[in-house]
N, C-alpha and C positions, 0 to 999 in steps of 0.2 A: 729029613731035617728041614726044617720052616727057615725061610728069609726073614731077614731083619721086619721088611713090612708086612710081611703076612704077623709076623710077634706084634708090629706097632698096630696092626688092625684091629687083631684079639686085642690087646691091652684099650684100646681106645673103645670096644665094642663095651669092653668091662667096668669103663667106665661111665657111659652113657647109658646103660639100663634102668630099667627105673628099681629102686628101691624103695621098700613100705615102711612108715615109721613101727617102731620097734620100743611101744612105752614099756618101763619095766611094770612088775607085777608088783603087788601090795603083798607082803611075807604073811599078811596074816590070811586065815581061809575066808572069813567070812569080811571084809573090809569094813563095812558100814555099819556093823552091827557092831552097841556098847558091849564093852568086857565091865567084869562083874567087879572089875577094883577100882574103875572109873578113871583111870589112868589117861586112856585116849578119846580121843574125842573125831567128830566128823571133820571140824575145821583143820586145813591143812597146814601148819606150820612153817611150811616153805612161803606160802603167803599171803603170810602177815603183816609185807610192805604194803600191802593193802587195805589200812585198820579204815574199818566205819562200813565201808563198801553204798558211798552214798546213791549209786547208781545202778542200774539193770548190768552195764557195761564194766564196772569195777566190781561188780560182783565174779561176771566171766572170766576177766583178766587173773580175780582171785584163786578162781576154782583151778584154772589152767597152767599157773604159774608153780606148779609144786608139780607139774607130771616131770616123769625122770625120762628120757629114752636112751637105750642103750647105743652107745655109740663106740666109735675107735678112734678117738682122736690125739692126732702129735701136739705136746701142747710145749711150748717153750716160759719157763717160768723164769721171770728175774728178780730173783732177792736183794733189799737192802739193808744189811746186817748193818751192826751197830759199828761206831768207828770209820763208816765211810766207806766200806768194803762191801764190794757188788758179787752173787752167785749165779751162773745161768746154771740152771736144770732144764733138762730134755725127760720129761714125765710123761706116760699116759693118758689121757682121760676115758675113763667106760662109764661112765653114763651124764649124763646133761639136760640140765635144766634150765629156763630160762631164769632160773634165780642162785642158781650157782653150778658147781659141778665136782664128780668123784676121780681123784685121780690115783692110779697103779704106780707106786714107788719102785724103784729097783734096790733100794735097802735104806736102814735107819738115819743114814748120813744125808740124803734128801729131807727126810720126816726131820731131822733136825734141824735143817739150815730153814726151809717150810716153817717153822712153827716158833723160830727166832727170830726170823725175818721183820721188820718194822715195817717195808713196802714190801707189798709183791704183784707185782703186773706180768699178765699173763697174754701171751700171743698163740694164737690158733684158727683156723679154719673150719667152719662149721660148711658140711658138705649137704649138696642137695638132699635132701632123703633122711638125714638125721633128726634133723625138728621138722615142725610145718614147716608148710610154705612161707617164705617171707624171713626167712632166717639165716639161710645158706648166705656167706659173708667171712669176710674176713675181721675177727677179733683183738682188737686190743684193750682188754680192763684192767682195773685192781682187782685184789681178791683179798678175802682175809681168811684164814683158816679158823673152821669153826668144829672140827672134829678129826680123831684122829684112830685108827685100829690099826688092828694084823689081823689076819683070816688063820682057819685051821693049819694053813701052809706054810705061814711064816711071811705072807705077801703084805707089805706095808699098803694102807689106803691112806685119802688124806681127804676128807671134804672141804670144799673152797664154797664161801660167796660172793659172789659177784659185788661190785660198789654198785651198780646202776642194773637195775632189770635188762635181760635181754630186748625185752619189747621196747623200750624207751632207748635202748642204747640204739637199735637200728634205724628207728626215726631221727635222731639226734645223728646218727654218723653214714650209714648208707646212702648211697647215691646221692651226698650233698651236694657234688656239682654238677651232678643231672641237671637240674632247673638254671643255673647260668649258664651251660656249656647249650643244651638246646635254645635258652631265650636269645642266646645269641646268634646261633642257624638259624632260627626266625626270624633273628633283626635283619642278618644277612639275605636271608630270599626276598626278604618283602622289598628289602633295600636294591634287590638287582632287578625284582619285577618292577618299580617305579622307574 
């Protein structure tokens, strides 16, 4: 039988592994190649907050902005239904993009409150190893729901997009106070070596 810290060791080993991203796959066999009803197209729909693509650099952001990777994330959703009445939901997410994300319902009564909702702000934790690098953070956005299924199984999904690109949100909200909390250790040393 294992001690409590031999269990906290495994657990802590299990979480510092490195893990590989894990983009999902394109359902069709041949991705890039036109189908003969012209239906789909190379450009990726996920995104198209990026119209014009006047730069080498918004072109990149475009092409990258629509990979999905599969992921397991707890995601805390809060709905603002009409009349003033607030929903938290405890939902899944499996797969994540930096332009929105798919989430696992546990029955129709989510998918409901989801898709009636006027706001909904979603809180989550994006873990090392699920996107690039540069992503891992903690999440607070809106979302709007832009699509809705069941699978063979009966398993509700629910696609969400994000109000603001994951890339623009982490410049805009990670490490904001990196830069004041160090300029101020700096003001501090220079101020004790004088």
């Amino acid at each position: 039988m294992k001690t409590t810290s031999a269990l906290k060791k495994e657990q802590a080993k299990k979480e510092s592994s490195d893990t590989l991203l894990n983009p999902r796959q394109d359902r069709r066999l041949l991705a890039n190649v036109p189908d003969e009803s012209g239906e789909r197209s190379n450009a990726d729909r996920r995104g198209s907050t990026y119209a014009g693509s006047a730069s080498f650099d918004e072109f990149i952001l475009k092409s990258k902005a629509g990979i999905r990777y599969q992921a397991d994330i707890r995601v805390l959703a809060k709905c603002r239904l009409s009349y003033g009445r607030n929903k938290t939901l405890k939902i899944q997410g499996v797969d994540i993009s930096s332009t929105g994300m798919l989430l696992r319902l546990s029955g129709e009564a989510q998918l409901e409150a989801l898709c009636k909702a006027q706001v909904i702000q979603l809180k989550f934790r994006i873990k090392a190893g699920t996107m690039p690098e540069g992503y891992e953070m903690q999440v607070k956005i809106g979302a709007k729901v832009v699509r809705a299924f069941t699978d063979e199984e009966g398993v509700y999904y629910c696609g969400v997009e994000f109000e603001a690109d994951l890339s623009r949100y982490a410049v805009d909200h990670k490490d904001k106070h990196a830069l004041a909390v160090s300029s101020l250790f700096l003001f501090f040393i220079v101020a004790f070596i004088i």
